[in-house]
C-alpha positions in Angstrom: 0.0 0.0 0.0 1.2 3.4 -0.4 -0.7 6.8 -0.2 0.1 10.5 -0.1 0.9 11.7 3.1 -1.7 14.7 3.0 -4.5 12.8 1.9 -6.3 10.0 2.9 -6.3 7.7 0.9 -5.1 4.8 3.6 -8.8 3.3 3.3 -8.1 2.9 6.9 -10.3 4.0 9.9 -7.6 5.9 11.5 -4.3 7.7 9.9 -1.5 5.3 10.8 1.3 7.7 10.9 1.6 8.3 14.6 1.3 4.4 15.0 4.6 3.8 12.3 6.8 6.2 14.5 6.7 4.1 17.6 7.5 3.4 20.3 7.7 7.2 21.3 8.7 8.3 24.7 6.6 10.7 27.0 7.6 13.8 28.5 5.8 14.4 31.2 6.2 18.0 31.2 5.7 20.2 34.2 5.2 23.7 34.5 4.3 26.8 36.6 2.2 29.8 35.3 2.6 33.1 35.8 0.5 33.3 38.7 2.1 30.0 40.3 -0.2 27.2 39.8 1.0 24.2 38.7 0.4 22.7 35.3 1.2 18.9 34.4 0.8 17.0 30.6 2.1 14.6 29.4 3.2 14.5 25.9 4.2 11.8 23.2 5.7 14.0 21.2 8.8 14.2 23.0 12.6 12.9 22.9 16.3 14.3 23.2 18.1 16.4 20.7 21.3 15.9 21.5 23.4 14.9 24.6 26.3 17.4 24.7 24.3 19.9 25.9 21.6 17.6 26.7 18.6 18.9 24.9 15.3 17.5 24.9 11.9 19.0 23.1 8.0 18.4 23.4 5.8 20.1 20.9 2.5 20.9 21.3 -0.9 21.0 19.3 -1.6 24.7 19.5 -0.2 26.9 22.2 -1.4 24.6 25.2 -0.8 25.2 28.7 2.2 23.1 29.0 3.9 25.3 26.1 2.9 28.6 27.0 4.1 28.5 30.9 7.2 27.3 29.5 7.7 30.2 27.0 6.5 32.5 30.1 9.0 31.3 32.3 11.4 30.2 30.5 11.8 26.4 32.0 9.8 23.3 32.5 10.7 19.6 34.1 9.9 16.0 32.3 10.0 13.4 34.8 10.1 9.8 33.6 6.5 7.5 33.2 7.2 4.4 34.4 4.8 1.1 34.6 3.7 2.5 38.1 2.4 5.3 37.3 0.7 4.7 34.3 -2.8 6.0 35.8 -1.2 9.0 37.2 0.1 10.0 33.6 -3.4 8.9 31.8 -5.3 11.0 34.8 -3.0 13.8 34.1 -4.2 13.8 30.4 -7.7 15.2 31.3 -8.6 18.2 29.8 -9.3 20.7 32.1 -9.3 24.5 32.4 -6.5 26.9 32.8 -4.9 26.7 36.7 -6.3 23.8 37.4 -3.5 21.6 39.2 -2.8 18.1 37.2 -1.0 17.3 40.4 -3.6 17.0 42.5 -6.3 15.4 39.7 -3.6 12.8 39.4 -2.6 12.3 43.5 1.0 12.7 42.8 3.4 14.9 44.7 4.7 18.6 43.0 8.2 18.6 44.1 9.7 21.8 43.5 12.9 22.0 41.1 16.1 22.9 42.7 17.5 24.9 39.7 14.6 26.0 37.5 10.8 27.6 38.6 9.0 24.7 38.0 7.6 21.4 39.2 8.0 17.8 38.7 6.9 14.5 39.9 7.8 13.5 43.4 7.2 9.7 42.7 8.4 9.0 39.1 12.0 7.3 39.3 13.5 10.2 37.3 13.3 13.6 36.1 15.2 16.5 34.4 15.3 20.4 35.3 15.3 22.4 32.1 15.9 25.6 30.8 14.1 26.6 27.7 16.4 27.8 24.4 14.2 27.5 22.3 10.3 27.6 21.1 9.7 27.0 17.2 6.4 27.3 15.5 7.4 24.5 12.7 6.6 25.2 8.8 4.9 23.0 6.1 7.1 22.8 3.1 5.5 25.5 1.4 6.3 27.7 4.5 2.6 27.7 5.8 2.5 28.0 9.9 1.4 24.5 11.4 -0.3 24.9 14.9 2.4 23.1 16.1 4.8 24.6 18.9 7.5 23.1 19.8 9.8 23.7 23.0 13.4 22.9 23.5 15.0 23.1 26.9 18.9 22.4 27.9 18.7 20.1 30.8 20.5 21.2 33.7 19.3 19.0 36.6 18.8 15.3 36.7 17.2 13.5 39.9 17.1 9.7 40.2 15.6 7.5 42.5 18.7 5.4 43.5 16.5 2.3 43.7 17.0 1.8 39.6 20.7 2.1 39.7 22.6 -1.2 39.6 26.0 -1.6 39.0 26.6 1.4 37.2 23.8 1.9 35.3 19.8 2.8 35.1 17.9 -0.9 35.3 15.6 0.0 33.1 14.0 -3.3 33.7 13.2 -2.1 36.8 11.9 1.6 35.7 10.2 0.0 33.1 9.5 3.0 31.0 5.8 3.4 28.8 6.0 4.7 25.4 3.4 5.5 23.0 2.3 3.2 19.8 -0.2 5.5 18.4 -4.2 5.4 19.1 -4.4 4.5 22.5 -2.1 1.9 22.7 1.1 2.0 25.1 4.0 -0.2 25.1 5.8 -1.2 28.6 9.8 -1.6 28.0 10.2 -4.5 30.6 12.0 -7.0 28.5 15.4 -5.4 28.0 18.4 -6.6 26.0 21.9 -5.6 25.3 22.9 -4.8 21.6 26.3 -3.9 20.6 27.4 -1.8 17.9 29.6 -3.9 15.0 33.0 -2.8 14.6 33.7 -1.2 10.9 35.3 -4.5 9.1 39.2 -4.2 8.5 40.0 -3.3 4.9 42.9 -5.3 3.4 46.0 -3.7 3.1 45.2 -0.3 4.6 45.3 2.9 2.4 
């Protein structure tokens, strides 16, 4: 099968593009508005940039809460959804009116960043204080607006729960990290496996 993205002509009963980029992680972005209340969303469209800084970006649908106290503010936190708090996260989803605290709809704790003006999740296993660099309102490619805004922050705080570290490294068999497979399905990252890079194979004679 094969159909023009901007159609469509799929024959299916939903568009399967989200579905095809998949697994995707979830920033579960939290933020504080002007007036201090606390905001919390998660969001599929999320991952990292680049590691050196260490940049990570959500993007919105339209200039949503989550997106707009970050550009006010200038920072937000993602803390990590792990198996145990899938509820929370789905809870936290609701749509509700401005100021009203996703915290509390979802019964999680609003710990209070240690570099940055903004909030993150008490109970989730990890989570990273950002600063915001960038916000991008991304173009078709005929250089028509989308609705889309998308925020990039430079993380400059990382908390983990010690309880996932083992020798060396983040279990994450035991964080066991959701990600998003389009519609409402969600994957849980429990079976874990090592995979190593090949070397480059050694050319014969050298150059």
């Amino acid at each position: 099968m094969f159909y023009k993205a901007d159609t469509r002509d799929h024959g299916m009963r939903y568009d399967p593009f989200k579905a095809i980029v998949a697994p995707r992680p979830i920033g579960w972005i939290g933020t504080k508005a002007r007036d201090g209340t606390h905001n919390l969303s998660p969001y599929s469209f999320f991952n990292i940039v680049h590691d050196n800084p260490k940049i990570v970006m959500f993007s919105s649908g339209g200039l949503k809460d989550s997106a707009r106290n970050a550009e006010d503010t200038g920072c937000f936190t993602t803390s990590l959804v792990s198996a145990h708090l899938m509820a929370q996260m789905n809870a936290s989803s609701v749509a509700v009116p401005h100021g009203v605290d996703e915290f509390q709809i979802a019964g999680l704790t609003a710990v209070q960043a240690r570099l940055v003006d903004a909030p993150y999740v008490g109970e989730a296993y990890a989570a990273m204080e950002c600063v915001v660099t960038e916000v991008i309102r991304p173009r078709d490619r005929h250089g028509k607006p989308s609705d889309a805004v998308m925020v990039l922050g430079q993380v400059v705080g990382i908390h983990i729960d010690e309880g996932i570290i083992r020798d060396g490294r983040l279990d994450m068999s035991i964080a066991r990290p959701m990600g998003r497979m389009g519609y409402m399905d969600y994957a849980e990252a429990s079976e874990v496996f090592e995979l190593l890079r090949p070397k480059p194979p050694e050319t014969a004679g050298g150059r």
